[in-house]
N, C-alpha and C positions, 0 to 999 in steps of 0.2 A: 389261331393264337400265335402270338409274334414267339421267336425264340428266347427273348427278354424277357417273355411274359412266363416265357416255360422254363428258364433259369428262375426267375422268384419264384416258382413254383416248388423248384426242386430245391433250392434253399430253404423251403417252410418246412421242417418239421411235422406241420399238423395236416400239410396238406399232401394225397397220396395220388395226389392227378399225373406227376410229372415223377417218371423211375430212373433205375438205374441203367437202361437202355440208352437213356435220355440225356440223362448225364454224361454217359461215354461219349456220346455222338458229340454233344460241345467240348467235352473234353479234346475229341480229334480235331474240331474246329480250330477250337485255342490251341494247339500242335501246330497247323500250319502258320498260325500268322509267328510261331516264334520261329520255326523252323524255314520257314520262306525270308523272315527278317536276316537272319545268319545269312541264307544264300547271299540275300542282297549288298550284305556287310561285306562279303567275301569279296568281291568282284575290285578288278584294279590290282588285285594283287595276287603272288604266286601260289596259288593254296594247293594245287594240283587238279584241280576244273580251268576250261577257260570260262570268260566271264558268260559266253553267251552261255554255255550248260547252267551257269549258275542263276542267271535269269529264265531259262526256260525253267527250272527246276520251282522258282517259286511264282512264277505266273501258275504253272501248275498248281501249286498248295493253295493259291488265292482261289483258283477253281474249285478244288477238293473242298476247303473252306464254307465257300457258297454253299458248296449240294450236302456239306453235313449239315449246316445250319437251316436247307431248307428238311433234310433227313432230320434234326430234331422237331421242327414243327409236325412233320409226318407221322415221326412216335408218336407223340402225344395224341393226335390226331386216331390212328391205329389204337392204343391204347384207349378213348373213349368209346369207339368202336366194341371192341370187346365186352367193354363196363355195358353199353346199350343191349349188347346181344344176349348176355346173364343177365340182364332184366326184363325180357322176353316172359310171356304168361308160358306154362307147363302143363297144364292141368289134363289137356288131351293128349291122347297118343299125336295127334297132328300139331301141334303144339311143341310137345316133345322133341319129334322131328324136324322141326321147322328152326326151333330154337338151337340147338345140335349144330343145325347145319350154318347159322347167322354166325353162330361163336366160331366156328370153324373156317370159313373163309374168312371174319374178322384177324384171326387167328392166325391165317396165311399170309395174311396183307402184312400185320404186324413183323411177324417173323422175315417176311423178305424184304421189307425196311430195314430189319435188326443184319441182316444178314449184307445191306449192300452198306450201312452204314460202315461195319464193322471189314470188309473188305478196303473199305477208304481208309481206314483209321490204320491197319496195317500197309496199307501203301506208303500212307506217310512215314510212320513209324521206319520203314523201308529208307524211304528217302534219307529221313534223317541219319539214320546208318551209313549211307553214300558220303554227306558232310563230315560224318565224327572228326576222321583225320585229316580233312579237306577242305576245309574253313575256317574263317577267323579266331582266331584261339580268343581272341575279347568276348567272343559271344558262345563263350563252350558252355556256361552256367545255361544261355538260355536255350542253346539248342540242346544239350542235358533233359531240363524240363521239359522241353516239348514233347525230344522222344519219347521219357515214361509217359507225358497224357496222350500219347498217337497208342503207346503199348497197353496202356488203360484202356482206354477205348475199344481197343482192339479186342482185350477180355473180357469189359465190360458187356461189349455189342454179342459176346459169342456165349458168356454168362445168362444174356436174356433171350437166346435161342437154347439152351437150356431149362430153362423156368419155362416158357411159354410150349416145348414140344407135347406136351400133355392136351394141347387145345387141337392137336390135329390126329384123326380115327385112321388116315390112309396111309398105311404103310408104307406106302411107297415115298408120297408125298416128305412123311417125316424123315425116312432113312438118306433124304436127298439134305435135309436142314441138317440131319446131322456130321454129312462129309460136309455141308458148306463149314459149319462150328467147326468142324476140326483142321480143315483149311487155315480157317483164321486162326488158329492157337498154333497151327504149325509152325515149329522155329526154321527159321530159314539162312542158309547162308549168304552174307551182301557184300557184294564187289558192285565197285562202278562201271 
């Protein structure tokens, strides 16, 4: 499923295919391309970057960009997974077991999508913090918005590593998904 397919998705109301994981992750996408456009805007003139940082800066978000967008096809993707593996027959103890185990490495896949998504979305978010005082004041509105949907994101992706830790039984496994969440929610301090 294309990422267009999985924004109408998440814009239906009635339909519960495409989540808030889902969402964040384009949310970070739509982050770079405003926050890469700023960079671009900037260039030429004295903002306190040279021009070449401010072009690497948004060839990079154009990158970041791509791998949420294909990290929102990936959710989705992850998230039928899940749906498939709770609807797994139960009836035997091996059954039981079997099904257990389908939702849980579903489970794992999910979560370390959510988790490298959400690692992106606070890079950016990052970035954008480099720009605040260092770029075109014309485009402070849009690099504004980007940051909050890069810092959406950010929570969103680290909210649905939250919700989903319930699908993994290995301690260990889980106690690692939870410093990765808490990574992503940690505030951090940003110089250039």
């Amino acid at each position: 499923m294309s990422y267009i397919q999985t924004l109408e998705k998440i814009l239906d109301s009635k339909d519960p295919a495409a989540g808030g994981s889902a969402a964040a992750s384009m949310a970070g996408a739509m982050a770079c391309g405003l926050i890469g456009m700023t960079a671009r805007l900037s260039t030429m003139k004295c903002y306190g970057l040279e021009d070449r940082q401010y072009l690497e800066l948004a060839d990079e978000l154009d990158e970041i960009s791509f791998k949420l967008l294909r990290g929102v096809q990936e959710d989705n993707k992850a998230y039928g997974e899940i749906c498939s593996a709770m609807k797994l027959p139960k009836e035997t103890e091996d059954e039981k077991i079997a099904r257990t185990a389908a939702i849980e490495k579903a489970g794992v896949r999910a979560l370390e999508i959510m988790r490298d998504n959400g690692l992106l979305c606070k890079k950016v978010h990052r970035i954008s913090m480099m720009l605040k005082d260092n770029s075109d004041s014309n485009a402070a509105a849009d690099l504004a918005v980007g940051s909050a949907l890069a810092d959406a994101g950010a929570k969103g992706c680290a909210g649905g590593i939250k919700a989903d830790l319930s699908l993994v039984s290995d301690p260990e496994i889980a106690r690692q998904f939870r410093e990765d969440m808490e990574k992503i929610l940690e505030e951090e301090k940003y110089y250039i």
